[in-house]
BALOBA-1460 file (C-alpha; in Angstrom, 3 decimals):
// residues 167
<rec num="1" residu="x" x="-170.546" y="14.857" z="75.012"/>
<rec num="2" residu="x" x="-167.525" y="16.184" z="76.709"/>
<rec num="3" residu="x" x="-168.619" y="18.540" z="79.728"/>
<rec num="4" residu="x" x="-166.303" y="21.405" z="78.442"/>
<rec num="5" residu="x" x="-167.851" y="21.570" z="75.245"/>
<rec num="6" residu="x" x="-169.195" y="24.601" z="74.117"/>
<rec num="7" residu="x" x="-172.556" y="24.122" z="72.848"/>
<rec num="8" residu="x" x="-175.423" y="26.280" z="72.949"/>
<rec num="9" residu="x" x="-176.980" y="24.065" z="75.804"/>
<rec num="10" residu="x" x="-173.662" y="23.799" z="77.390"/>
<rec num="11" residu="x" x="-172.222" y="27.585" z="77.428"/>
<rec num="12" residu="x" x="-168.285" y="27.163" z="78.664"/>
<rec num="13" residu="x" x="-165.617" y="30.464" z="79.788"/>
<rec num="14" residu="x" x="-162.212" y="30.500" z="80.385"/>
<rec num="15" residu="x" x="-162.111" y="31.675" z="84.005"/>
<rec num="16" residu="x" x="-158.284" y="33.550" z="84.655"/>
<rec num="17" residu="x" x="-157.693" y="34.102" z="87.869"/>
<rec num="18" residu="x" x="-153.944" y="37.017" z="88.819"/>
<rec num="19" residu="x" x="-151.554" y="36.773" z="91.534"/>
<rec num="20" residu="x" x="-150.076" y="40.187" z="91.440"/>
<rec num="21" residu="x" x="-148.449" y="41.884" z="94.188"/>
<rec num="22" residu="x" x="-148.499" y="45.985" z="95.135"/>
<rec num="23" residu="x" x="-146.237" y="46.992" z="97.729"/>
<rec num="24" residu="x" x="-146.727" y="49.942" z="100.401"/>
<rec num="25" residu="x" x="-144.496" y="51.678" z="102.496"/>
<rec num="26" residu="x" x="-145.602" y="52.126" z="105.621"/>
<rec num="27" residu="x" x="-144.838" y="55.459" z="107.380"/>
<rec num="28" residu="x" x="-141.639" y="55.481" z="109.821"/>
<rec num="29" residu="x" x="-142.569" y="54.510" z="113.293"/>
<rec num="30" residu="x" x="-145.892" y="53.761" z="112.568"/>
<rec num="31" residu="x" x="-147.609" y="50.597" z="113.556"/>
<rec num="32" residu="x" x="-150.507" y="49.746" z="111.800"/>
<rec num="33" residu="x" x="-152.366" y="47.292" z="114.299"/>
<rec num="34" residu="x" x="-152.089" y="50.091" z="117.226"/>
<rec num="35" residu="x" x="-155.313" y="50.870" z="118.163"/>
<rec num="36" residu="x" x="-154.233" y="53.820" z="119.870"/>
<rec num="37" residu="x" x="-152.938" y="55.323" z="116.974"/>
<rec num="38" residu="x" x="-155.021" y="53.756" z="113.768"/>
<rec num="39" residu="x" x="-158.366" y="53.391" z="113.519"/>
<rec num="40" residu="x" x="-158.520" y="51.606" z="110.557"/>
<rec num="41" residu="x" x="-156.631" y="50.527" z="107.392"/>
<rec num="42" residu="x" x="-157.081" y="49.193" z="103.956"/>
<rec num="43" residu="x" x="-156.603" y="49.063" z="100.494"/>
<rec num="44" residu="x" x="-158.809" y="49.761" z="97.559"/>
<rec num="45" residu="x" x="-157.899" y="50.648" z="93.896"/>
<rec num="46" residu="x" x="-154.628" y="49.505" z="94.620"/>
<rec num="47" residu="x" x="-154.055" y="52.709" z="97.377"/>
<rec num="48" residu="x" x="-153.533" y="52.315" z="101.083"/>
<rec num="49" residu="x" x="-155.776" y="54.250" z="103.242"/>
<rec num="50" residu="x" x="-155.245" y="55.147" z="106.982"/>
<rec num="51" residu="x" x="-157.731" y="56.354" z="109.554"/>
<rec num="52" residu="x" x="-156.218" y="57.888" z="112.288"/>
<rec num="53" residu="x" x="-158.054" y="57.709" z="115.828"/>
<rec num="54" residu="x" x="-157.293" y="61.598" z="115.498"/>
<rec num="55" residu="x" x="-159.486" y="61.573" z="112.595"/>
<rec num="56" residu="x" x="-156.659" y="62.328" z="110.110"/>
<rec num="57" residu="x" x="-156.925" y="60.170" z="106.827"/>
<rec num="58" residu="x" x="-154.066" y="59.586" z="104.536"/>
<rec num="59" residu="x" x="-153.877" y="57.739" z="101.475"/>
<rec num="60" residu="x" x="-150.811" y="56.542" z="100.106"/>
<rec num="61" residu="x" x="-149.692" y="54.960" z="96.464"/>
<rec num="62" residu="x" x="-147.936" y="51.853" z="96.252"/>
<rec num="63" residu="x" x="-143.888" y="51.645" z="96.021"/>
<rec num="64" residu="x" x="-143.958" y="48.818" z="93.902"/>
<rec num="65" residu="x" x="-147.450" y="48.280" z="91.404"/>
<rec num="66" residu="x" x="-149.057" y="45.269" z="89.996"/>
<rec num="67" residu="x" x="-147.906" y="45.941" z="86.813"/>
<rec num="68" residu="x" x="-148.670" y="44.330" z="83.362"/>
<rec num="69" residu="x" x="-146.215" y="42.214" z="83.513"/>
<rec num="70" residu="x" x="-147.339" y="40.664" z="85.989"/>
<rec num="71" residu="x" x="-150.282" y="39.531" z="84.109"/>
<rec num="72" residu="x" x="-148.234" y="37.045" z="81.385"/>
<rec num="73" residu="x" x="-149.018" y="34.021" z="83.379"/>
<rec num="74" residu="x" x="-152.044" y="33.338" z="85.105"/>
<rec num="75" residu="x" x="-152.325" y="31.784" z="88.699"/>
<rec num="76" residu="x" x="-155.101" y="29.738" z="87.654"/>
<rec num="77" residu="x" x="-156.720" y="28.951" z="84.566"/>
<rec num="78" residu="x" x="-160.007" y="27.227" z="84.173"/>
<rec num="79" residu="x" x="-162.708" y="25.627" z="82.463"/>
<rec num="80" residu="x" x="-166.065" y="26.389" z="83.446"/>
<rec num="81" residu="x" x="-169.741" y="26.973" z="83.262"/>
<rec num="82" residu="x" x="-170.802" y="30.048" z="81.855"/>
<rec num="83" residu="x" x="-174.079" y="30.187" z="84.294"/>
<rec num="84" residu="x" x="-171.333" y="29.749" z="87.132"/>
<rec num="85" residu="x" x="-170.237" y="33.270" z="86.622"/>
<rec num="86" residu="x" x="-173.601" y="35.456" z="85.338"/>
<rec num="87" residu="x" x="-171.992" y="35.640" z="81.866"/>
<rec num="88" residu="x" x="-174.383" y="35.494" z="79.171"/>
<rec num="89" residu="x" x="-173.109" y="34.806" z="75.369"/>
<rec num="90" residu="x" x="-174.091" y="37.496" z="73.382"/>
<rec num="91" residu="x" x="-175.720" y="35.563" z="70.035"/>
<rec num="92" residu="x" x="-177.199" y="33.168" z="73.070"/>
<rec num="93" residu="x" x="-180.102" y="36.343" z="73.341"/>
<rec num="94" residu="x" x="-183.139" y="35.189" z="71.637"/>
<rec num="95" residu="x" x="-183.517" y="36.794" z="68.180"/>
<rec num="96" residu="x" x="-186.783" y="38.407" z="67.102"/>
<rec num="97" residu="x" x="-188.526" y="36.638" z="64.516"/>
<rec num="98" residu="x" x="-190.863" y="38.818" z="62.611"/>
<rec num="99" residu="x" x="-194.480" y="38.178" z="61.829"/>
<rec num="100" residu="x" x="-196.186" y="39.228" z="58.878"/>
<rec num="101" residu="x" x="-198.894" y="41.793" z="58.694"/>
<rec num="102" residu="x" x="-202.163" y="39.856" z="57.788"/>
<rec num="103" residu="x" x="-203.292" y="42.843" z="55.726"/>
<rec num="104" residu="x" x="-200.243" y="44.220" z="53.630"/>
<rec num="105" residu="x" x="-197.539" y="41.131" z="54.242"/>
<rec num="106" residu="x" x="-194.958" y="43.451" z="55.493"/>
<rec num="107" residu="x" x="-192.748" y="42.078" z="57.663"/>
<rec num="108" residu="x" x="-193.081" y="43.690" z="61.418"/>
<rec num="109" residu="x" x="-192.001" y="42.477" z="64.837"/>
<rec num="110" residu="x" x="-194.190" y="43.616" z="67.848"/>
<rec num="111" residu="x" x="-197.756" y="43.662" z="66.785"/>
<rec num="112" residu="x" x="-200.192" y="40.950" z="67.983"/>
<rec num="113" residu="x" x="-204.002" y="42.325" z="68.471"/>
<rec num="114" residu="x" x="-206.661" y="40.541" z="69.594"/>
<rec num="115" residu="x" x="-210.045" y="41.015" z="70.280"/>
<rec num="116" residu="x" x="-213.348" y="38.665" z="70.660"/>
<rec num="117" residu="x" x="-212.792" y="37.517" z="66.816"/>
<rec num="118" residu="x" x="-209.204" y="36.086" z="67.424"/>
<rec num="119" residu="x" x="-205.790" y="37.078" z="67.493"/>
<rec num="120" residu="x" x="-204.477" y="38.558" z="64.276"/>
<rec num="121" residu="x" x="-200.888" y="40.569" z="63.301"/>
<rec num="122" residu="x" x="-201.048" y="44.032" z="61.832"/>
<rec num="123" residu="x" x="-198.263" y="46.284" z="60.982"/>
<rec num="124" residu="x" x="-198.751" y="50.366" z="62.722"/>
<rec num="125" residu="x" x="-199.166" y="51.534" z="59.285"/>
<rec num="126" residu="x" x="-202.078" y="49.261" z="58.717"/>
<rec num="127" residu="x" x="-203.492" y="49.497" z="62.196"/>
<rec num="128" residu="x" x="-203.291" y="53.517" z="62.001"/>
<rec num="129" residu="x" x="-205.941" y="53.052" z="58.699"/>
<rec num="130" residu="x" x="-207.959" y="50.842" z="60.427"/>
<rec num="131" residu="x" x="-208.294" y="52.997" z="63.432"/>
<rec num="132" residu="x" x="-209.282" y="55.637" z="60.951"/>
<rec num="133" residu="x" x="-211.768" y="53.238" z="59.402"/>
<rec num="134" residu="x" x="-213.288" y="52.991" z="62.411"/>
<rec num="135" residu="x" x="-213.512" y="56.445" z="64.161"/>
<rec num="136" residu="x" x="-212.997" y="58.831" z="61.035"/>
<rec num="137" residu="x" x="-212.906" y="61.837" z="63.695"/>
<rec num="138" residu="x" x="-209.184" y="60.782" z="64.338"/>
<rec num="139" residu="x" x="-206.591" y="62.664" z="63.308"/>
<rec num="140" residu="x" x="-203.815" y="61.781" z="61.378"/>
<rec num="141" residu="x" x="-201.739" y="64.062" z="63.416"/>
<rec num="142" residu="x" x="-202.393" y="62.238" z="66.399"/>
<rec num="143" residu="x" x="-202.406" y="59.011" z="65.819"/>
<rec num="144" residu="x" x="-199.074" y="59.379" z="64.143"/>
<rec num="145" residu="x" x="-197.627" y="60.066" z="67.319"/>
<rec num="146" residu="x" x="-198.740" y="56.872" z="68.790"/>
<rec num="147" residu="x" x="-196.444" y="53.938" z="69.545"/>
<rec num="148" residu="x" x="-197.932" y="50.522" z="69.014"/>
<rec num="149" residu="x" x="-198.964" y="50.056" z="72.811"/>
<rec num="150" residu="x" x="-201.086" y="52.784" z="72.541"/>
<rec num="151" residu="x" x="-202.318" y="51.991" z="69.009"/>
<rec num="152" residu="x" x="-202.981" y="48.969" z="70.099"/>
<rec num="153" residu="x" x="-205.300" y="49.864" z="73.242"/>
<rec num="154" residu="x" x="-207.250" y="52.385" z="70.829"/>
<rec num="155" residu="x" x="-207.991" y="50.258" z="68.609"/>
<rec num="156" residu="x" x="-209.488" y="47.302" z="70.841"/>
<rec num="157" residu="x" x="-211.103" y="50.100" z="72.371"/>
<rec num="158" residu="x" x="-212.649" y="52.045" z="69.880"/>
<rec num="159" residu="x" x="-213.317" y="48.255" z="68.117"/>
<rec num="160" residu="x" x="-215.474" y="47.224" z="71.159"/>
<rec num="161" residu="x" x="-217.239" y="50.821" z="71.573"/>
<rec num="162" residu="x" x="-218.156" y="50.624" z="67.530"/>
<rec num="163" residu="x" x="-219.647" y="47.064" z="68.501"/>
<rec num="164" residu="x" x="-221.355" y="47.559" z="71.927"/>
<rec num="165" residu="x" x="-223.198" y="50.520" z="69.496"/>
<rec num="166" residu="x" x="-224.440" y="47.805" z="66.299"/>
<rec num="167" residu="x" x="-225.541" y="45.879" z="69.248"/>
């Protein structure tokens, strides 16, 4: 297999790397590299910022921009590794399969309880009635407003209270 396939084991990008150019004036008579007049310099976002030693700062726009043009051609183009760069291919995310509820044979896809018996799949709406089953007191009110985390820890809870009691 060629190394610049692009397989699902083998994720390839097209790296594109500009030359562009911006162009600053620099103020009359000033001298950039003397100390006893600049602090510091630099550019970011494409503007020129001064630090006087006087503690003046003065930002200034460039006379001539990187403009669009600019980006036609590339400098460099290349072929490489997606896990060179931290880019992740989107349909590369592992898709959800869901499970079936073991009670009504809806399809679901985050519920796995288990308990001393074994691991089994239930849906919420089937876990909600046999939550009820077990501790009628409950409220449908309540446990309506419970995500599956929480239904979840009830249930194995209120399962292994109801069976520490037959014991």
């Amino acid at each position: 297999m060629s190394s610049t396939k692009n397989t699902k084991d083998n994720r390839q990008v097209v790296r594109v790397t500009y030359s562009t150019e911006s162009i600053f004036e620099i103020p009359k008579e000033l001298d950039l590299e003397d100390k006893s007049v600049v602090e510091s310099w630099g550019v970011k976002y494409n503007t020129l910022g001064v630090q006087y030693v006087n503690g003046e700062y003065l930002k200034f726009a460039p006379r001539w921009d990187a403009a669009d043009d600019q980006l036609k051609y590339p400098a460099e183009c290349d072929i490489i590794p997606a896990e060179d760069t931290g880019y992740e291919y989107e349909e590369d995310e592992e898709e959800e399969t869901p499970c079936n509820c073991k009670v009504c044979e809806k399809p679901f896809y985050d519920m796995l309880i288990s308990y001393k018996e074994g691991t089994f799949c239930i849906c919420e709406e089937e876990l909600r009635k046999k939550l009820k089953e077990i501790d009628p007191g409950l409220k449908d009110r309540v446990i309506s407003k419970w995500d599956m985390e929480t239904l979840e820890k009830e249930y194995t809870k209120r399962l292994n209270k109801k069976q520490q009691e037959q014991k």
